[in-house]
Backbone as a chain_set.jsonl record, in Angstrom:
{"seq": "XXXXXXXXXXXXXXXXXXXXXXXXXXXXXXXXXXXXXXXXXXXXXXXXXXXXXXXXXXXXXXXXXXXXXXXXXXXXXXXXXXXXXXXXXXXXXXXXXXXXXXXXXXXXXXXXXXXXXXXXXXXXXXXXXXXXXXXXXXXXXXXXXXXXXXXXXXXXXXXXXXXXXXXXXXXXXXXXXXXXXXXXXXXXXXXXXXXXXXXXXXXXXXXX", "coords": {"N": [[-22.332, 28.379, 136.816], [-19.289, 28.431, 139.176], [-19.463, 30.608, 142.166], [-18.294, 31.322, 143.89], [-16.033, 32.636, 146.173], [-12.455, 33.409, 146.442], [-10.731, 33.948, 149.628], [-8.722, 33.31, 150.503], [-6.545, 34.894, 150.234], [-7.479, 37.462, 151.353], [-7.87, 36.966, 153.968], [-4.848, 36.099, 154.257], [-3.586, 39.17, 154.173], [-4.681, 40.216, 156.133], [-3.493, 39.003, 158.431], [-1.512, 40.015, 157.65], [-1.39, 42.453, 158.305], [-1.732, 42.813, 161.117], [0.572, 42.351, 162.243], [3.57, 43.778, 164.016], [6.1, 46.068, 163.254], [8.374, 45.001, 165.366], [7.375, 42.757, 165.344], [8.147, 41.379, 163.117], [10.728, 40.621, 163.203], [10.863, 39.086, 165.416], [11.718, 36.333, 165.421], [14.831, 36.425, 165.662], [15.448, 38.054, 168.017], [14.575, 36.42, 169.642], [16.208, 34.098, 169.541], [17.13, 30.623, 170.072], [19.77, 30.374, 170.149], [21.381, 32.217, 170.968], [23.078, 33.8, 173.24], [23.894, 35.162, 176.14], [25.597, 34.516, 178.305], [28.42, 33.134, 181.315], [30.197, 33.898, 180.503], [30.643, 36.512, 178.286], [29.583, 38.412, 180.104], [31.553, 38.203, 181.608], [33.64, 39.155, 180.08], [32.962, 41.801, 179.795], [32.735, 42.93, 181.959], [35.94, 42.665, 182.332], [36.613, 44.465, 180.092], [35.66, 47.064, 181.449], [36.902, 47.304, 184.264], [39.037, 47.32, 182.808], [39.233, 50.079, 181.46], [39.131, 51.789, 183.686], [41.133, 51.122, 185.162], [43.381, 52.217, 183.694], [42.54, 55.208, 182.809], [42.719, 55.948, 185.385], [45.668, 55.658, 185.9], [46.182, 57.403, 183.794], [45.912, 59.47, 184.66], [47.139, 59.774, 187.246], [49.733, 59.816, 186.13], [50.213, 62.315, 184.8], [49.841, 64.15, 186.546], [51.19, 65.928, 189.281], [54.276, 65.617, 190.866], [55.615, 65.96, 193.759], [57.341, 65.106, 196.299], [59.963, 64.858, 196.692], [60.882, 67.18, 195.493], [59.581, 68.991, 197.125], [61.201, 68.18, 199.735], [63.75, 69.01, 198.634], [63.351, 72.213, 197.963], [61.345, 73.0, 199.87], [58.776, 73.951, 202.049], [57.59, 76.505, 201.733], [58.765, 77.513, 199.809], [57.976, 75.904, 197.771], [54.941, 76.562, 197.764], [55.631, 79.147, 197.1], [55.958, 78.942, 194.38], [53.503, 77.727, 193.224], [51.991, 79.79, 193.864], [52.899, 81.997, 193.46], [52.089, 85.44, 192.55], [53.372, 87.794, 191.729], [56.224, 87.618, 189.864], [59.686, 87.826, 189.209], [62.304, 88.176, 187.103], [65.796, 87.87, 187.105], [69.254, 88.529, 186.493], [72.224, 86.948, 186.356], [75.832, 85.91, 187.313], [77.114, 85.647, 183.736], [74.987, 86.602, 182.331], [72.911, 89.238, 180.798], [70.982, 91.417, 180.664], [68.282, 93.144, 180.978], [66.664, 92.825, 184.381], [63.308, 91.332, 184.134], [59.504, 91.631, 184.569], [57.422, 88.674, 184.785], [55.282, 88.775, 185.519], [51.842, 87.084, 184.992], [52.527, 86.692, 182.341], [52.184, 84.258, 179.623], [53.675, 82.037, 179.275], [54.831, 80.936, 181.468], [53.806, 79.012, 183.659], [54.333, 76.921, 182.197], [57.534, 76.941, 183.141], [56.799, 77.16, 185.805], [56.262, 74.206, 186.358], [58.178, 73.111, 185.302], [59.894, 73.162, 187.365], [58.752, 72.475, 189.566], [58.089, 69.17, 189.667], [58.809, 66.215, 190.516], [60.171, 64.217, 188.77], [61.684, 65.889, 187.163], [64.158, 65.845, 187.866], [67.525, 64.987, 188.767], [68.521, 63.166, 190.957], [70.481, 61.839, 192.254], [72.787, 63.719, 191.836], [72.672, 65.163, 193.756], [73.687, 68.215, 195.57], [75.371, 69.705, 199.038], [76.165, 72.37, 197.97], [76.013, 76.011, 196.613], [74.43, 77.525, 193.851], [75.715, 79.481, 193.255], [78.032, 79.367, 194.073], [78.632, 77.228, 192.133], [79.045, 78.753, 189.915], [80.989, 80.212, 190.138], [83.599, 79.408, 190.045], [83.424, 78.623, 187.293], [83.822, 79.514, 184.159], [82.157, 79.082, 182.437], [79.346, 80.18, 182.198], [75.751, 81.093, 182.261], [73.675, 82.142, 184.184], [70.469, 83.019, 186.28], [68.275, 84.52, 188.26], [65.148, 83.653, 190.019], [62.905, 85.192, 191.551], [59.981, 84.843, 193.614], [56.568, 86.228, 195.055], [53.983, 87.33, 196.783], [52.74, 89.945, 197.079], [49.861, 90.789, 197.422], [48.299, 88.717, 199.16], [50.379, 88.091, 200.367], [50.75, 85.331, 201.449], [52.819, 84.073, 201.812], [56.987, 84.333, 202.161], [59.222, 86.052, 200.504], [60.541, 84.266, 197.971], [63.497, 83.054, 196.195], [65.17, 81.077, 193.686], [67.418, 80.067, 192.055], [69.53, 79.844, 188.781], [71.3, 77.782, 186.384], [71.878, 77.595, 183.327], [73.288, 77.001, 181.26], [74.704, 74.37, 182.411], [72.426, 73.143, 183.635], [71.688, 73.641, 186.489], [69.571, 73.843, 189.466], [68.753, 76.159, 191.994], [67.912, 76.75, 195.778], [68.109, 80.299, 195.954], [69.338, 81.285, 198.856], [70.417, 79.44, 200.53], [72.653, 76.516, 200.82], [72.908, 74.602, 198.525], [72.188, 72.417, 195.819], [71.032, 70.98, 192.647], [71.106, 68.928, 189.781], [69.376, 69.093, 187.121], [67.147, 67.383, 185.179], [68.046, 66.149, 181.392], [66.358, 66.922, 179.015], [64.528, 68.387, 180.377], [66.53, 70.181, 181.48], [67.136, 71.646, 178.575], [64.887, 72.925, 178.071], [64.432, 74.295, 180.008], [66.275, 76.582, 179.164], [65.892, 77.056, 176.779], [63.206, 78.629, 177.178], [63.506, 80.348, 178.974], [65.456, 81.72, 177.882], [63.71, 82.861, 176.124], [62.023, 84.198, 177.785], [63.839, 86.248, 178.79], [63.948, 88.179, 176.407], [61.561, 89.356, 176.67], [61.005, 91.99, 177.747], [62.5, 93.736, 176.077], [61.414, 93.2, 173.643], [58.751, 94.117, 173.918], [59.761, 96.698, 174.532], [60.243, 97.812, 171.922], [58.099, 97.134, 170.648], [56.339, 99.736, 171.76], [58.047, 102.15, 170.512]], "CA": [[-21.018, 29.021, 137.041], [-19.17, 28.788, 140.825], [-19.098, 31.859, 142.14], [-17.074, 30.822, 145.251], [-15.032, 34.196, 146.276], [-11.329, 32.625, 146.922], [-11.147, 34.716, 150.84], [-7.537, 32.726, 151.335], [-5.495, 36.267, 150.316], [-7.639, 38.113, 152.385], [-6.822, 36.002, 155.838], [-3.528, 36.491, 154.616], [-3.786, 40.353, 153.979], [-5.18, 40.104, 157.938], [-2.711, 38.657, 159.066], [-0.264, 40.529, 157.728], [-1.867, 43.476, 158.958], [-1.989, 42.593, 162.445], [2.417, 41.893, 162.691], [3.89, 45.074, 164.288], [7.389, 45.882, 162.794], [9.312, 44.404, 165.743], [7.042, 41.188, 165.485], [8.813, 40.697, 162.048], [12.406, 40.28, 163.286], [10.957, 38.709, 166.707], [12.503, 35.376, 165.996], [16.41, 36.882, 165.749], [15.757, 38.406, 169.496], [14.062, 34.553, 170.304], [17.241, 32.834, 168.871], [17.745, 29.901, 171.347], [21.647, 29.802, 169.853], [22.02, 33.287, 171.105], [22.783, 33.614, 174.945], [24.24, 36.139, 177.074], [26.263, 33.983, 179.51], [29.263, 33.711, 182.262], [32.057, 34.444, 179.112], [30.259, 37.251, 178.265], [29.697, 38.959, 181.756], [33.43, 38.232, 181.972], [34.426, 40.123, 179.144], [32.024, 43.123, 179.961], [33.522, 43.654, 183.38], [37.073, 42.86, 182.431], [36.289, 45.726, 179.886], [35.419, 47.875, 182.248], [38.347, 47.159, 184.512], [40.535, 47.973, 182.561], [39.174, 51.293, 181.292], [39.182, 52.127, 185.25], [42.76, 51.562, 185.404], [44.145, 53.421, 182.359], [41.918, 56.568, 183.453], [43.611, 56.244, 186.954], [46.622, 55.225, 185.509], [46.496, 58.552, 183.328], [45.889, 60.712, 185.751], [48.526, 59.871, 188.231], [51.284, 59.845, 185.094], [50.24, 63.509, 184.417], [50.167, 64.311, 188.249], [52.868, 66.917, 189.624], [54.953, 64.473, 192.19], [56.162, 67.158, 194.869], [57.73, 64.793, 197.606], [61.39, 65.386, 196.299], [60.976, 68.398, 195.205], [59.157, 69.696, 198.358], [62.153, 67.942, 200.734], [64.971, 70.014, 198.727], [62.975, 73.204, 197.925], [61.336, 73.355, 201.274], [57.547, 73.952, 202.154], [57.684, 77.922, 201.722], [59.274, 77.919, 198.253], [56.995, 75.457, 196.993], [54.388, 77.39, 197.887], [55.895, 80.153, 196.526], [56.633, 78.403, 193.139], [52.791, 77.321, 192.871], [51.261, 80.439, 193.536], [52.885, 83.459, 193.26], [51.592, 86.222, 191.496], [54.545, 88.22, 190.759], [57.873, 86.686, 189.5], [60.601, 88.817, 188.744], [63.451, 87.322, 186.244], [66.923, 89.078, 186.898], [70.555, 88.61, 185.758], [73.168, 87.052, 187.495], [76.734, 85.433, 186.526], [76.717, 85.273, 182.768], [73.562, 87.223, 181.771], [73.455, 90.76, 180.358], [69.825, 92.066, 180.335], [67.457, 93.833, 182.216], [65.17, 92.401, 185.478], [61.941, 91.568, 183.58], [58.534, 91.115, 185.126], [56.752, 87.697, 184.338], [53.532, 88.335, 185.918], [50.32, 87.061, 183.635], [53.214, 86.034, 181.017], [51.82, 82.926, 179.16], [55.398, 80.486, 179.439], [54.749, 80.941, 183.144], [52.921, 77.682, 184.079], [55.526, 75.629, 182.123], [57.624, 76.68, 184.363], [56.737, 76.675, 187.681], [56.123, 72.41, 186.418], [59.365, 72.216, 184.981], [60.66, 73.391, 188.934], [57.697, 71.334, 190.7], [58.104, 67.851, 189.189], [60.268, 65.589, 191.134], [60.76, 63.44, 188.051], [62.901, 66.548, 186.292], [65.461, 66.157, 188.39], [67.961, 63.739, 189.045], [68.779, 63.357, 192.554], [72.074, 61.688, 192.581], [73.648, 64.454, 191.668], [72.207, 66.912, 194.899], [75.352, 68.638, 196.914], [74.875, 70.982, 199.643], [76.658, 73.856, 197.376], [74.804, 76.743, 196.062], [74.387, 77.599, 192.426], [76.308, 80.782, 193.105], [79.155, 78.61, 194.236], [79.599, 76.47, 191.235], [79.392, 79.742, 188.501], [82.058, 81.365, 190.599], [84.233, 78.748, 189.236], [83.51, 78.381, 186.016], [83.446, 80.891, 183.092], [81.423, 79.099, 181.023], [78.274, 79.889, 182.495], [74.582, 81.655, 182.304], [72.358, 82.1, 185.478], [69.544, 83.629, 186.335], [67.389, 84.251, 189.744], [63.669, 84.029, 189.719], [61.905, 85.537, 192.577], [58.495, 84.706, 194.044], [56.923, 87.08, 196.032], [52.656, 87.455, 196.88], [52.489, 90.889, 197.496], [48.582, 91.152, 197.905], [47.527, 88.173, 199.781], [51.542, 87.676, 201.622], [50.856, 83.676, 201.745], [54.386, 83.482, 201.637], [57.745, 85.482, 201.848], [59.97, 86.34, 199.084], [61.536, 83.244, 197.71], [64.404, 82.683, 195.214], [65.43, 80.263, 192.919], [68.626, 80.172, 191.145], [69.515, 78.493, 187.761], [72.479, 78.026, 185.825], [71.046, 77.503, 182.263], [74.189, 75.963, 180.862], [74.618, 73.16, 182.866], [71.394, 72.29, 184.015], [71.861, 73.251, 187.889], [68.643, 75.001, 190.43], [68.641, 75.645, 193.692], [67.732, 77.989, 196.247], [69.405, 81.36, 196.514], [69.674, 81.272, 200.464], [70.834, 78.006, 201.005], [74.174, 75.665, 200.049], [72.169, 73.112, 198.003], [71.895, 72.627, 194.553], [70.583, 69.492, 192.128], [71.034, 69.358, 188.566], [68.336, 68.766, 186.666], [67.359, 65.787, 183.547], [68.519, 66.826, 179.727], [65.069, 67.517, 178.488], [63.782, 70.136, 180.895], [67.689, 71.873, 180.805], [66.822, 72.633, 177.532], [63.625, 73.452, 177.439], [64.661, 75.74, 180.846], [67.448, 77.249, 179.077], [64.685, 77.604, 175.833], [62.155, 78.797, 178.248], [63.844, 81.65, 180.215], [65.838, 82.794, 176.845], [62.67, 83.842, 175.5], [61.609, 85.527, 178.57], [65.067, 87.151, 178.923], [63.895, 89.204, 175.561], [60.047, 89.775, 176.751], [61.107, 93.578, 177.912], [63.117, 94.499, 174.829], [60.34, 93.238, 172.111], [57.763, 95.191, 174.286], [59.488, 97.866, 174.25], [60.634, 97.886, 170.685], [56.996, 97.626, 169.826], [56.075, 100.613, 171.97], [58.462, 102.671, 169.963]], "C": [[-20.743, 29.08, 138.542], [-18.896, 29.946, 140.545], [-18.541, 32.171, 143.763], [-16.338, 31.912, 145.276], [-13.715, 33.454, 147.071], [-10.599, 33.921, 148.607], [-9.802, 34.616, 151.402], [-6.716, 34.423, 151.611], [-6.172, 37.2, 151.115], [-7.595, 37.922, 153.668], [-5.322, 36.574, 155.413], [-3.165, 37.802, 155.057], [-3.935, 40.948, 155.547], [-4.681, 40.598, 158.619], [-1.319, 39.612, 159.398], [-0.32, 42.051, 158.102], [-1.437, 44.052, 160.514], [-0.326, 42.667, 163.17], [2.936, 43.481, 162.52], [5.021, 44.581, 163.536], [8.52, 44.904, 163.93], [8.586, 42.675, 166.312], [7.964, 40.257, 164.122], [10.029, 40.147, 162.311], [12.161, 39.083, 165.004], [11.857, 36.957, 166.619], [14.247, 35.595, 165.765], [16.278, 37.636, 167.378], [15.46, 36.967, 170.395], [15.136, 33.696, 169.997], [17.84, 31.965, 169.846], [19.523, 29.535, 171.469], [21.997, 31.022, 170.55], [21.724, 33.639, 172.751], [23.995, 34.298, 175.62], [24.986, 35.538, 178.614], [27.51, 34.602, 180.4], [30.53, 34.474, 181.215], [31.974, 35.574, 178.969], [29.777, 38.161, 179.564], [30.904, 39.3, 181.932], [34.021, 38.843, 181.487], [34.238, 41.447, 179.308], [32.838, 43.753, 181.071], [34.975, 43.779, 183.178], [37.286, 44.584, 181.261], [36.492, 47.032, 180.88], [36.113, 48.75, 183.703], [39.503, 47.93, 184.082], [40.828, 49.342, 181.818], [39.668, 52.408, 182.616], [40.881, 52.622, 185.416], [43.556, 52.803, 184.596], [43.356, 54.759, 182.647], [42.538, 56.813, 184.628], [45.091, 56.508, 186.441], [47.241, 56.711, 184.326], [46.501, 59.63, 184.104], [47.21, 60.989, 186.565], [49.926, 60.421, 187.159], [51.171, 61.509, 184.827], [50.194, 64.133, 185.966], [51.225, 65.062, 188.481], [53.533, 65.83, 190.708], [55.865, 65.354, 192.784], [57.246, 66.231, 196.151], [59.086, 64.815, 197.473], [61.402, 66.697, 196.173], [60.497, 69.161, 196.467], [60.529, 69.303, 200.024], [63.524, 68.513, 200.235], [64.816, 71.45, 198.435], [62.516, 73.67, 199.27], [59.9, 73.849, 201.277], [57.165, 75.504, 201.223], [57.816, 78.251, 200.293], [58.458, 76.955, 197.362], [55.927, 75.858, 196.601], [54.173, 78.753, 196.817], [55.658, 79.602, 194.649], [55.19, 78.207, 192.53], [52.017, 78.388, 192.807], [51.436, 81.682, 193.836], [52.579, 84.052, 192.292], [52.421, 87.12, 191.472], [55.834, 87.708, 191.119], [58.708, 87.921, 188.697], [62.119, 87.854, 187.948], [64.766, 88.528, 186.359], [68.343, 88.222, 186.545], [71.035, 88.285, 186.626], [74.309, 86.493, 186.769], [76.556, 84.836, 185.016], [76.007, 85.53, 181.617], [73.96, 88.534, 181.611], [72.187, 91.216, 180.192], [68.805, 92.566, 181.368], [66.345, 93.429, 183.121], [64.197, 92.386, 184.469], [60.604, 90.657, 184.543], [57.746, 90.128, 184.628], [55.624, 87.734, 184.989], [52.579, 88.061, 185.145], [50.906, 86.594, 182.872], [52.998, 84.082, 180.563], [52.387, 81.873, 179.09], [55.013, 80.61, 180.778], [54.448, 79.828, 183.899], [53.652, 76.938, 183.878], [56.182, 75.907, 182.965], [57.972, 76.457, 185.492], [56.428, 74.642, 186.984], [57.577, 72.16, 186.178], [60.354, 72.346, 186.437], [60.026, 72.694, 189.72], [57.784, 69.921, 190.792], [59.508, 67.471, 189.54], [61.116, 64.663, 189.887], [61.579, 64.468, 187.101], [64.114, 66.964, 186.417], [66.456, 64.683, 188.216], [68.999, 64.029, 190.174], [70.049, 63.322, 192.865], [73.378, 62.709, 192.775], [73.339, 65.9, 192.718], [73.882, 67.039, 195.653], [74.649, 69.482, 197.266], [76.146, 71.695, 199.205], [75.967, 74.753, 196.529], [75.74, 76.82, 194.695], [75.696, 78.896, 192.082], [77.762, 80.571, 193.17], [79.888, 78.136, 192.957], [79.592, 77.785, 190.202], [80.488, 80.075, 189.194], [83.121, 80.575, 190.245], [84.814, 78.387, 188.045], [83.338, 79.732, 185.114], [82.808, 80.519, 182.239], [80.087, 78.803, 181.507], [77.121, 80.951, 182.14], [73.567, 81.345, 183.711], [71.67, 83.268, 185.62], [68.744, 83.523, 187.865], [65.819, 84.893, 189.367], [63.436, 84.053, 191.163], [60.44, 85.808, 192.78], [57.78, 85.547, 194.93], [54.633, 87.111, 195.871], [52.585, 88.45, 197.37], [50.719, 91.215, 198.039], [47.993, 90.002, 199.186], [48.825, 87.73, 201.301], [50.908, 86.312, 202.123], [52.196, 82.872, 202.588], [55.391, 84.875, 201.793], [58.003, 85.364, 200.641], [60.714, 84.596, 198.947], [62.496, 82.854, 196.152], [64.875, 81.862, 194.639], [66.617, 80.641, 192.109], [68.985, 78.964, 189.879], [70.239, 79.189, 187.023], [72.105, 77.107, 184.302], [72.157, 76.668, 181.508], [74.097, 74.605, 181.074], [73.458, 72.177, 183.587], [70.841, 72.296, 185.604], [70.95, 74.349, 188.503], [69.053, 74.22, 191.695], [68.212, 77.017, 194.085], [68.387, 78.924, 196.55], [70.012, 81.738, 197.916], [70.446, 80.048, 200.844], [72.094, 77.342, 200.339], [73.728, 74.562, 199.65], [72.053, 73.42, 196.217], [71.675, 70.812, 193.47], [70.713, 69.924, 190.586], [69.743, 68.335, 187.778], [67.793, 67.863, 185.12], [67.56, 66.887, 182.292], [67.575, 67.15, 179.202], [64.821, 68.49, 178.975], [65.065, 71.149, 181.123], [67.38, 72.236, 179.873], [65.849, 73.174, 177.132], [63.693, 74.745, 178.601], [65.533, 76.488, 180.136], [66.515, 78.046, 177.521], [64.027, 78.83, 176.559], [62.664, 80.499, 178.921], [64.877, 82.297, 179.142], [64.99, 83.594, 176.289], [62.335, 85.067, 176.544], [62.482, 86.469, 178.938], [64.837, 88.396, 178.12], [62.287, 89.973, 175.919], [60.415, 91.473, 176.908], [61.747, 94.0, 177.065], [62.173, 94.51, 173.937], [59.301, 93.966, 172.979], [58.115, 96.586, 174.302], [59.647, 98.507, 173.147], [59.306, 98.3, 170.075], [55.927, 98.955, 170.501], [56.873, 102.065, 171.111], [58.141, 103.165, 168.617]], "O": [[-21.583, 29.6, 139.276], [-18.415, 30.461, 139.535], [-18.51, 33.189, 144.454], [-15.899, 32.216, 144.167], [-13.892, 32.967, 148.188], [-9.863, 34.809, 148.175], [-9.425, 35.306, 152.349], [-6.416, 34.962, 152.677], [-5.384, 37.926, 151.72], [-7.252, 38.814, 154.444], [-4.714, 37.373, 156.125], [-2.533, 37.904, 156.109], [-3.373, 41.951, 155.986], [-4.761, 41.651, 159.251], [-0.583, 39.873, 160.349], [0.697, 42.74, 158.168], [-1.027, 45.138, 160.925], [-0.091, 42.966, 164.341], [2.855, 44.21, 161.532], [5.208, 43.42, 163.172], [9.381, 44.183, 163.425], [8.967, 41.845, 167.136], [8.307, 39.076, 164.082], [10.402, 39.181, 161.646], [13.084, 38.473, 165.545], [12.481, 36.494, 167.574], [14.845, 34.52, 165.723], [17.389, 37.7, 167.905], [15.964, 36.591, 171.454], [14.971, 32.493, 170.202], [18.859, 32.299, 170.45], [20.221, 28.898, 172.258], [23.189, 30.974, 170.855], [20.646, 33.726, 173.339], [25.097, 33.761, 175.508], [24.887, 36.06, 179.724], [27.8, 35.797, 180.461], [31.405, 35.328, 181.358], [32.961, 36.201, 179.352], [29.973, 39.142, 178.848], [31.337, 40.388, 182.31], [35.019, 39.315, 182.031], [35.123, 42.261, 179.048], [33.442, 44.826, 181.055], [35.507, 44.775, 183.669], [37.942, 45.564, 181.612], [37.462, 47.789, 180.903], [36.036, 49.91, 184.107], [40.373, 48.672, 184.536], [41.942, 49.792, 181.55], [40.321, 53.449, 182.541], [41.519, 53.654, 185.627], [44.084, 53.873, 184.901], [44.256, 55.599, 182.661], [42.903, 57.963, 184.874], [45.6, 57.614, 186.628], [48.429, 56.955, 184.117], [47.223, 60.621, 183.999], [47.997, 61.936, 186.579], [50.825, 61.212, 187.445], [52.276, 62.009, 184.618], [51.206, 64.827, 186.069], [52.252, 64.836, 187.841], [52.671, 65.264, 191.379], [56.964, 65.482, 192.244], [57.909, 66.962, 196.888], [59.536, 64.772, 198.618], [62.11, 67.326, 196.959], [61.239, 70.089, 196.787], [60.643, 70.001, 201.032], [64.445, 68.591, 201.049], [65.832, 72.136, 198.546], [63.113, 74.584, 199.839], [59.702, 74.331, 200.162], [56.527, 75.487, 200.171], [57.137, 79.081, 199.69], [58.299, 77.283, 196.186], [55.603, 75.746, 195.419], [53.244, 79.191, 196.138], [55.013, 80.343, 193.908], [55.195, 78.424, 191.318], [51.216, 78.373, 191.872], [50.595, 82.44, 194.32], [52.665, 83.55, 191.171], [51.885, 87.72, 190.54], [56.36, 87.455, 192.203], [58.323, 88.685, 187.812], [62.724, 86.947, 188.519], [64.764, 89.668, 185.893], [68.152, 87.025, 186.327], [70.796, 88.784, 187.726], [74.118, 86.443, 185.554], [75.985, 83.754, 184.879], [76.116, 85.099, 180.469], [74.996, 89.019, 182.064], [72.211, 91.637, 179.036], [68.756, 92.199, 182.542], [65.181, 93.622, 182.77], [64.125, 93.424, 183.811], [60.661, 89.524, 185.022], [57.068, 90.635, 183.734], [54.933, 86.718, 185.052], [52.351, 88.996, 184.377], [50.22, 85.795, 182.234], [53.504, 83.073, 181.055], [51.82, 80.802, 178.875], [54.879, 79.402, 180.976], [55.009, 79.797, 184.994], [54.0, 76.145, 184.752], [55.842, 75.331, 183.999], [58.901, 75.891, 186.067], [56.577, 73.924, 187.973], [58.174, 71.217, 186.698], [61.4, 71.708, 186.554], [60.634, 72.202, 190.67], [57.585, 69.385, 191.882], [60.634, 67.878, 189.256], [62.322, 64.42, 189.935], [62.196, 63.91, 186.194], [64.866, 67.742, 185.83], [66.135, 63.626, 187.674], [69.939, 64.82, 190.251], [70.721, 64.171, 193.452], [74.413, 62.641, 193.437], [73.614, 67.091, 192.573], [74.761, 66.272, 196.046], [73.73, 70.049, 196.676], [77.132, 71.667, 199.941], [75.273, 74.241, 195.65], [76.896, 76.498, 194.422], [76.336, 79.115, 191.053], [78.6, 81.259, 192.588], [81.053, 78.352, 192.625], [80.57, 77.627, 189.472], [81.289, 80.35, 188.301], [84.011, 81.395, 190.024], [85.945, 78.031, 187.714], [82.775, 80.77, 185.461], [82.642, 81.202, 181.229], [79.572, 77.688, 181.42], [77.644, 81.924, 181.595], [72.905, 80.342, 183.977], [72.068, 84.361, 185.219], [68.685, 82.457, 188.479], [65.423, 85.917, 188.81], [63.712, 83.11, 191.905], [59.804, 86.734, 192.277], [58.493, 85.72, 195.918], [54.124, 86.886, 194.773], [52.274, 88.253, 198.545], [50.515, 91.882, 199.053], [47.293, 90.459, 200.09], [48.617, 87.349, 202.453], [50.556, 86.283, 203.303], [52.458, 81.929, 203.336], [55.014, 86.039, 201.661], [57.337, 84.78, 199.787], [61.286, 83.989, 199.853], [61.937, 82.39, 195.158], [65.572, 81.464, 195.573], [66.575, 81.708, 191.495], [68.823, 77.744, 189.915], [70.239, 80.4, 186.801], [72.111, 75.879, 184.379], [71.798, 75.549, 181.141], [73.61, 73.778, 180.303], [73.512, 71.002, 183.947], [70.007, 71.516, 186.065], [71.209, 75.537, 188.306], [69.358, 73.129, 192.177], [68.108, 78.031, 193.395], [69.3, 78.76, 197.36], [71.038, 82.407, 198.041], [71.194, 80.172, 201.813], [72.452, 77.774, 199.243], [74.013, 73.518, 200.238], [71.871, 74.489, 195.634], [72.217, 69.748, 193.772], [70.468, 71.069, 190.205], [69.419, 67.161, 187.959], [68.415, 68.01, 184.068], [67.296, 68.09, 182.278], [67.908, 68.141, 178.552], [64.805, 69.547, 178.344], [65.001, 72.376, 181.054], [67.186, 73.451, 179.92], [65.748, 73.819, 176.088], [63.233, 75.865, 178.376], [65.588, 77.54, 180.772], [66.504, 79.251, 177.271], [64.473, 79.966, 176.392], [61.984, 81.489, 179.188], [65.224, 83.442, 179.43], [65.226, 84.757, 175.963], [62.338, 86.286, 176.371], [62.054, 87.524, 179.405], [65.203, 89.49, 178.547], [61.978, 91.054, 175.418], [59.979, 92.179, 175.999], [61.647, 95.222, 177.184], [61.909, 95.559, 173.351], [58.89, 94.814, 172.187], [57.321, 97.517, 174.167], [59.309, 99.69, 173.103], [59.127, 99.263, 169.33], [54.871, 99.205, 169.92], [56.181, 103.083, 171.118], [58.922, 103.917, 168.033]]}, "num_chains": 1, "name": "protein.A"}
């Protein structure tokens, strides 16, 4: 009787012992078809490119753009506009309600942007005549004066702002200038400063 012990499956058994897991796949990382060239490089960086831009390219678009707005407001009132800490909202041709204080008030931020941003204006239409000028004219108007004022740190003086909520028209209350401002942010100013017109009645309604 042979009694020959067949030894082949145990070489194999070995073998197959010996092959780590990333020896099994090693010829798909060895694939001489598969190659990392100039095309590829090219694509990587233009990638990369053009993430660059659109991140820049977002930034700037959300950006405040002051250089209009700072050459008809004026250094002082810009100032004022960016960082005063109390704002006083009062009544003028048009209006019927009582001075209310906007300090800390949460609409506040919109805004001082919707007054900072040169793109919410439209220039063409600047005259040196104040705001106070054109209501005195007309009867079909609403204005309002917001005053800036830094009482603790005095950065700045007092500075005023005037706005005629109808038609769309700010300017400064000292001065014979006035610009009317694009159809979106009139109504979202004329939104905007109706609500805060009622802030001292519903506070005090709900103190009652």
């Amino acid at each position: 009787m042979n009694t020959t012990l067949d030894t082949s499956n145990e070489s194999d058994i070995e073998r197959d012992a010996d092959v780590t897991p990333s020896d099994l796949h090693a010829d798909k990382y060895n694939d001489p078809r598969v190659r990392f060239g100039r095309k590829a490089w090219l694509a990587v960086a233009a990638i990369l490119i053009g993430s660059t831009v659109f991140t820049f390219g977002s930034i700037y678009a959300r950006r405040t753009r002051l250089v209009e707005t700072t050459r008809f407001w004026g250094d002082e009132t810009i100032l004022a506009l960016q960082l005063g800490d109390h704002v006083m909202l009062k009544p003028l041709a048009g209006s019927d309600f009582e001075p209310v204080e906007l300090t800390a008030f949460p609409g506040l931020g919109h805004l001082r942007k919707a007054l900072l941003d040169e793109r919410h204006y439209q220039w063409n239409t600047e005259t040196e005549n104040s705001v106070t000028e054109f209501c005195n004219d007309r009867d079909d108007v609403q204005s309002v004066r917001l005053e800036f004022s830094d009482p603790s740190l005095k950065r700045f003086d007092l500075a005023s702002v005037d706005i005629e909520l109808n038609h769309g028209i700010v300017g400064p209350s000292e001065q014979p200038q006035r610009v009317i401002v694009n159809e979106r942010v009139r109504t979202a100013l004329k939104h905007q400063i109706g609500l805060l017109m009622r802030v001292k009645q519903e506070r005090y309604d709900e103190r009652r």
